[in-house]
N, C-alpha and C positions, 0 to 999 in steps of 0.2 A: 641456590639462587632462585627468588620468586619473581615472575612476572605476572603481571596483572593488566588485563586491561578492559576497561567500560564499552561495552558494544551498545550502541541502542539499538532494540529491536522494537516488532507491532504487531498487533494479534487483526487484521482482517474481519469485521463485526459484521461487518453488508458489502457487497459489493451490487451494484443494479447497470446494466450497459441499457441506455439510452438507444443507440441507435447508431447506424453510421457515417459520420462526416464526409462532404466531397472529394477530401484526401485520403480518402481510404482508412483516416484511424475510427477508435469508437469513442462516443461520446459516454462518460463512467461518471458515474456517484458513489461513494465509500464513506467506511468510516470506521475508521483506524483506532486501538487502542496501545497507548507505549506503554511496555514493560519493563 
């Protein structure tokens, strides 16, 4: 018996952090490639 199944994945091209927001997260710019 075969099972198969379709995952999507992304290959991470740039990631740049911005800086940090008043709630503590970071402000991000990326740019993803799907495989």
């Amino acid at each position: 018996m075969k099972i198969k199944f379709k995952t999507p994945a992304k290959i991470n091209l740039g990631l740049h952090i911005h800086g940090k927001r008043e709630d503590g997260f970071h402000e991000l710019e990326t740019i993803f490639q799907m495989v």
